[in-house]
KETORKOL-880110 format. One line per 4 residues: number of its first residue (from 1); their letters; for each residue x, y, z of C-alpha. Coordinates in Angstrom, 1 decimal. Last residue first. Layout:
BEGIN
NUM = a = X:Y:Z; ...
***
This chain:
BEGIN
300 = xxxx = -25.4:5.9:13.5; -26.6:6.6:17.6; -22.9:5.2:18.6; -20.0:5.0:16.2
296 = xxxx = -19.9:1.8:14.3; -18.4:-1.5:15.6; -15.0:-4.0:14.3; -14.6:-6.3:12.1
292 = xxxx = -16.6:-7.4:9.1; -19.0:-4.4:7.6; -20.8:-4.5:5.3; -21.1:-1.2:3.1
288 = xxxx = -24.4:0.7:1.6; -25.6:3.7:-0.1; -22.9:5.2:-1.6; -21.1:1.8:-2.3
284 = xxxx = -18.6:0.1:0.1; -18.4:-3.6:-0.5; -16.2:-3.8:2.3; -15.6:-2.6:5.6
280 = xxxx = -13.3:-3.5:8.1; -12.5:-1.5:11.7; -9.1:-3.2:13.2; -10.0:-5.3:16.6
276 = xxxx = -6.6:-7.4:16.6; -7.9:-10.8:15.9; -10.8:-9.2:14.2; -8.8:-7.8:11.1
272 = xxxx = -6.3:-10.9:10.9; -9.3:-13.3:10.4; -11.1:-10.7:8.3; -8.2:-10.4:5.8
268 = xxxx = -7.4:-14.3:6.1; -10.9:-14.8:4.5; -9.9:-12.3:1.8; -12.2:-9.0:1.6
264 = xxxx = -14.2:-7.5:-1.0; -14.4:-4.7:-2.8; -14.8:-0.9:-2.6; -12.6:-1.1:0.3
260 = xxxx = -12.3:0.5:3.9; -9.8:-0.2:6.3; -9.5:1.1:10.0; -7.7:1.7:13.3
256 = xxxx = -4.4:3.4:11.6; -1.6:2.1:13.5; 1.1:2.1:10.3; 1.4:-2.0:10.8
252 = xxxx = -2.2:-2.5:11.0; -3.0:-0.5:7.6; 0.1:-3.0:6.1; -1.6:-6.1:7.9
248 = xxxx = -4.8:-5.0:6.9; -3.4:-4.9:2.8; -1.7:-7.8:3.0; -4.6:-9.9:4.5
244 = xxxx = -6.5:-8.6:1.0; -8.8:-6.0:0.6; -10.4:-5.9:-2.5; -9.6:-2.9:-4.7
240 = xxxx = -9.7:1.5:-4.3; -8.9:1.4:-0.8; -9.7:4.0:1.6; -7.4:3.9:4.8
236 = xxxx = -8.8:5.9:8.0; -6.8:7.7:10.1; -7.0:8.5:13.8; -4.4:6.5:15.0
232 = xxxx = -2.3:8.1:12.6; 1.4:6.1:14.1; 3.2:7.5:12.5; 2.9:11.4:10.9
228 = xxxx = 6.7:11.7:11.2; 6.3:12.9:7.5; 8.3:10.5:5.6; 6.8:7.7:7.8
224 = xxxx = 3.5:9.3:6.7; 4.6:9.5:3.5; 6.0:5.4:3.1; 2.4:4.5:4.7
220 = xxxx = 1.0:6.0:1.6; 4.0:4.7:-0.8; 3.1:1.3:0.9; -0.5:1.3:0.2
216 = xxxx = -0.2:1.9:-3.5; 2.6:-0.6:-3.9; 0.1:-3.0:-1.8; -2.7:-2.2:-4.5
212 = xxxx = -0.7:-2.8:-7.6; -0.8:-0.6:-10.5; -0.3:2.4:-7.9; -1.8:5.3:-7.5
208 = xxxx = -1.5:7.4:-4.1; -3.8:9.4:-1.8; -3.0:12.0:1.0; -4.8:13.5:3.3
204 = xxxx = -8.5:13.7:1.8; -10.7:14.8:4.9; -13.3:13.0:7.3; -16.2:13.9:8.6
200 = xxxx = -17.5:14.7:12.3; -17.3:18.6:11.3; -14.2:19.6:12.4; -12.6:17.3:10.7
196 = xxxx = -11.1:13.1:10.6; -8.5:12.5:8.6; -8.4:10.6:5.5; -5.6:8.3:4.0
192 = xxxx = -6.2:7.0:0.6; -4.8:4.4:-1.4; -5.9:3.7:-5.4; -5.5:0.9:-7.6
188 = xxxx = -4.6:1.4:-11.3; -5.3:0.0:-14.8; -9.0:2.0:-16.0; -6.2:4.1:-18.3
184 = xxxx = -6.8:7.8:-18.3; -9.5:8.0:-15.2; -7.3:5.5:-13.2; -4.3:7.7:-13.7
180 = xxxx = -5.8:10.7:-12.4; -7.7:9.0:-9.5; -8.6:12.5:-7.6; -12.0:12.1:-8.0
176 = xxxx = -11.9:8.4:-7.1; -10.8:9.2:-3.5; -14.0:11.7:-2.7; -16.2:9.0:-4.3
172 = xxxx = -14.5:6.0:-1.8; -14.7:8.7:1.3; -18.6:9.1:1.0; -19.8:5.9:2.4
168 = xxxx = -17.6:6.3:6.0; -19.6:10.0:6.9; -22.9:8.1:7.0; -21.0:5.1:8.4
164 = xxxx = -20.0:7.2:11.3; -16.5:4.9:12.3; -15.7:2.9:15.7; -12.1:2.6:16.6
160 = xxxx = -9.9:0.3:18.0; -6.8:1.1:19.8; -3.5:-0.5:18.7; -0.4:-0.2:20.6
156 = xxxx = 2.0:0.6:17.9; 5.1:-1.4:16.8; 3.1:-4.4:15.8; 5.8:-7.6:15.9
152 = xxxx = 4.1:-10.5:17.8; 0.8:-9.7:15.7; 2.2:-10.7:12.9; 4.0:-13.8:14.2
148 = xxxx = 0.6:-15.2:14.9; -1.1:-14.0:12.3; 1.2:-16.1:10.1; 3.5:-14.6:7.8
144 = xxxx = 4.6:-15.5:4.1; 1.9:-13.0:2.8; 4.1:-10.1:4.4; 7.1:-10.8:1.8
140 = xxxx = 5.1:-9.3:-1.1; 2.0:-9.8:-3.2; -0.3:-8.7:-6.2; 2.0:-6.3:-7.9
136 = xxxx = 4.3:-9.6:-8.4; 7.2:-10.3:-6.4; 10.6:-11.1:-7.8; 13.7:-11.4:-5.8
132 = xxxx = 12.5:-14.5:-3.2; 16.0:-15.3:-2.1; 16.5:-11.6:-1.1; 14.3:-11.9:1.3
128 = xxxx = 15.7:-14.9:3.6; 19.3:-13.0:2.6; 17.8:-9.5:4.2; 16.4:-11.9:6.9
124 = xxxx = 12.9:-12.2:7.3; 10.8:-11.8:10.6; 9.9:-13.6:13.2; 12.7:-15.9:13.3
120 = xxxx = 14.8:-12.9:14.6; 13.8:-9.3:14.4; 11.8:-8.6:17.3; 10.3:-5.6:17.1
116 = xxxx = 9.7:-4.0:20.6; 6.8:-1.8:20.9; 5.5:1.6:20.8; 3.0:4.4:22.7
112 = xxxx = 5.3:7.0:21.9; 8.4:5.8:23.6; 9.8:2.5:24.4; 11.3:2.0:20.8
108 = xxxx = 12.8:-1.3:20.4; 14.8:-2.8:17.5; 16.4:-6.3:17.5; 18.6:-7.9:14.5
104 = xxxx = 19.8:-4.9:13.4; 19.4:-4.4:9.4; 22.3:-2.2:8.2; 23.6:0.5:11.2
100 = xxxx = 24.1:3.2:8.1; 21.0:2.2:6.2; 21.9:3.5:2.5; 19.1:2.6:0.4
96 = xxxx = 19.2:1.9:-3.3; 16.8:2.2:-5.9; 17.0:0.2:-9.2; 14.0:1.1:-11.6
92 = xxxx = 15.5:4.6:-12.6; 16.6:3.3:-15.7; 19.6:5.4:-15.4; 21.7:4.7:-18.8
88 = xxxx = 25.1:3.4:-18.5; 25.0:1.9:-21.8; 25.1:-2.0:-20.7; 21.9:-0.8:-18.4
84 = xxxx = 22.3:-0.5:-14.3; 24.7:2.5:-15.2; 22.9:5.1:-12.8; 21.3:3.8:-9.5
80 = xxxx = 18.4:5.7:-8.0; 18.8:7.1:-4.7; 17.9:6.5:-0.9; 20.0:8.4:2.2
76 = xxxx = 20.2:7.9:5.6; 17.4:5.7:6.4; 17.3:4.7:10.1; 16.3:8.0:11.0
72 = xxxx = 13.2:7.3:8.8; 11.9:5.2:11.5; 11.3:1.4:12.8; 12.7:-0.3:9.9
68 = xxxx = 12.6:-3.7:8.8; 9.0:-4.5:10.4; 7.9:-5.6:6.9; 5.4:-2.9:6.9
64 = xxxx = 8.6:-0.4:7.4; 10.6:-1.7:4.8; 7.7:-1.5:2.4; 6.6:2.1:3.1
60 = xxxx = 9.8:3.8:2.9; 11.0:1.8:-0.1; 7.4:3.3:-1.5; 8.0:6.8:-0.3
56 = xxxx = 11.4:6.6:-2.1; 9.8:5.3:-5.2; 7.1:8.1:-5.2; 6.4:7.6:-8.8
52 = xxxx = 6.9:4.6:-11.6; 4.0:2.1:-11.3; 5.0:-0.5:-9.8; 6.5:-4.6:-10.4
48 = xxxx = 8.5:-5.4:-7.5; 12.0:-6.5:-6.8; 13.2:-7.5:-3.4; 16.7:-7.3:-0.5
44 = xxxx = 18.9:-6.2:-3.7; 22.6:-5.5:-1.4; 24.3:-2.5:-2.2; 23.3:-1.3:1.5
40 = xxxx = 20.0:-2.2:1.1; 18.8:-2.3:-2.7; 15.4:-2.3:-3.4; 14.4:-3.0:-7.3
36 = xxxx = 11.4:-1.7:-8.7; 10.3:-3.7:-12.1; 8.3:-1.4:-14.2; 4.1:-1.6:-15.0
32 = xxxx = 3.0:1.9:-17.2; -1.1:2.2:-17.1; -2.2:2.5:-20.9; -3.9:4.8:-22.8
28 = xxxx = -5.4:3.9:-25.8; -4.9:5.3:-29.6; -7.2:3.9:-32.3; -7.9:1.2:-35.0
24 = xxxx = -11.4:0.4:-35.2; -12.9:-3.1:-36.1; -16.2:-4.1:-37.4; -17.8:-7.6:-36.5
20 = xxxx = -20.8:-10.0:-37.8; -22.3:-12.1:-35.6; -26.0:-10.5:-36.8; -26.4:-8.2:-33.7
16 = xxxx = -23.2:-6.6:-34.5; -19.9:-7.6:-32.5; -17.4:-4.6:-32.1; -13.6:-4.9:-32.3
12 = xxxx = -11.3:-1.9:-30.7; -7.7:-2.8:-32.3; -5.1:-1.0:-30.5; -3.0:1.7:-31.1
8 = xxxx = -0.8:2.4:-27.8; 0.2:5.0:-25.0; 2.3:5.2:-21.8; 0.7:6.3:-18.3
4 = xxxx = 3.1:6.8:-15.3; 6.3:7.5:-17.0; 5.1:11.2:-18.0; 1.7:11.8:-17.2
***
């Protein structure tokens, strides 16, 4: 799977029933963690540690869940730069993004159902970000925000939605059949995007791996921005982990009316969830899900 899975011997010990142990040497397959860094305009705005793929979708995703773009137009080019190693080799873990008009300090977008974003105190400079350059595949700039200031920067007019929770417990199976990297290493997070058929069910859109779960998120959001598929106020995000305040304010951000995760949700999660009417479900199993924001369809 090229730079997305890497391998290593390891030591597999088993304990006998006497306290004794035998030990077994063997190859394992291992999830690949790298340092991203985001460049805007030559400048490094964050660095996060991903799993290599869909970079540009990820940029994509996290500049526009920060509320620091408002549309691909605003992204002229994005490419990997060479000679970031004494040798000149191309690590490709350095992207830069070329945003002709840099960072403006209001955007507003009248059309479409959108709002103004207000960027002022609201949200982070480029220097504000840049000051923080490392962030962990377990959080970003959004956790620095209060629901408050959230809220005041949604670009979509949000909706809520109620879900068929007959049709809701089979999405987390359909995702984890196409988790190739999960099935080889056990080390990755999953986001999916469904769409609603036909039929009253939903469909497999487009999912993405990710050793951290925002990463994940963000190259899915980053393909829909990609795709001038936003907002998909009729989608539905699957999530392969917990679901943290990062993740609803991400789903939030992208105007998709609900969440659903296979484990369980932060406090601030739920707070943020019902302050702005987003569906919430976690626990999900094939049988069973609770749900924490938001209604199911009628006559489920």
């Amino acid at each position: 799977m090229g730079r997305i899975t890497t391998g290593f011997p390891v030591t597999q010990v088993e304990i006998h029933d006497d306290g004794t142990y035998g030990t077994d040497t063997r190859a394992d397959t291992v999830i690949v963690e790298e340092p991203l860094e985001i460049r805007v305009n030559g400048t490094s705005l964050t660095t996060t540690m991903r799993t290599p793929g869909h970079d540009i979708e990820l940029a994509h995703g996290f500049l526009f869940s920060e509320g620091l773009i408002a549309s691909k137009e605003e992204i002229s080019t994005a490419r990997y730069c060479a000679g970031t190693t004494p040798d000149g080799v191309n690590t490709y873990n350095v992207l830069d993004i070329d945003m002709p008009n840099g960072l403006p300090q209001e955007k507003a977008d009248t059309a479409n159902g959108t709002q103004p974003i207000a960027l002022g105190t609201d949200i982070p400079t480029i220097d504000a970000i840049a000051r923080r350059t490392l962030t962990t595949s377990a959080c970003g700039v959004c956790g620095t925000a209060s629901i408050e200031q959230l809220t005041k920067r949604l670009p979509y007019a949000f909706t809520p939605q109620a879900f068929n929770p007959a049709a809701l417990v089979k999405l987390p199976a359909v995702a984890r059949k196409q988790q190739v990297a999960f099935r080889k290493t056990g080390g990755s997070h999953a986001a999916s995007l469904f769409l609603p058929n036909a039929n009253g069910g939903f469909d497999l859109h487009v999912l993405r791996e990710d050793v951290g779960r925002h990463n994940a998120l963000d190259k899915v959001v980053g393909s829909l921005l990609i795709e001038d598929a936003l907002p998909a106020r009729d989608a539905l995000i699957v999530m392969s982990s917990r679901a943290s305040f990062e993740l609803v304010q991400k789903t939030l951000m992208a105007g998709i009316p609900g969440l659903v995760a296979v484990g369980a949700p932060t406090s601030l999660a739920v707070e943020l969830a019902r302050s702005e009417g987003l569906f919430l479900a976690g626990f999900t199993k094939p049988d069973r899900f609770n749900v924490y924001s938001g209604e199911l369809s009628p006559g489920a």
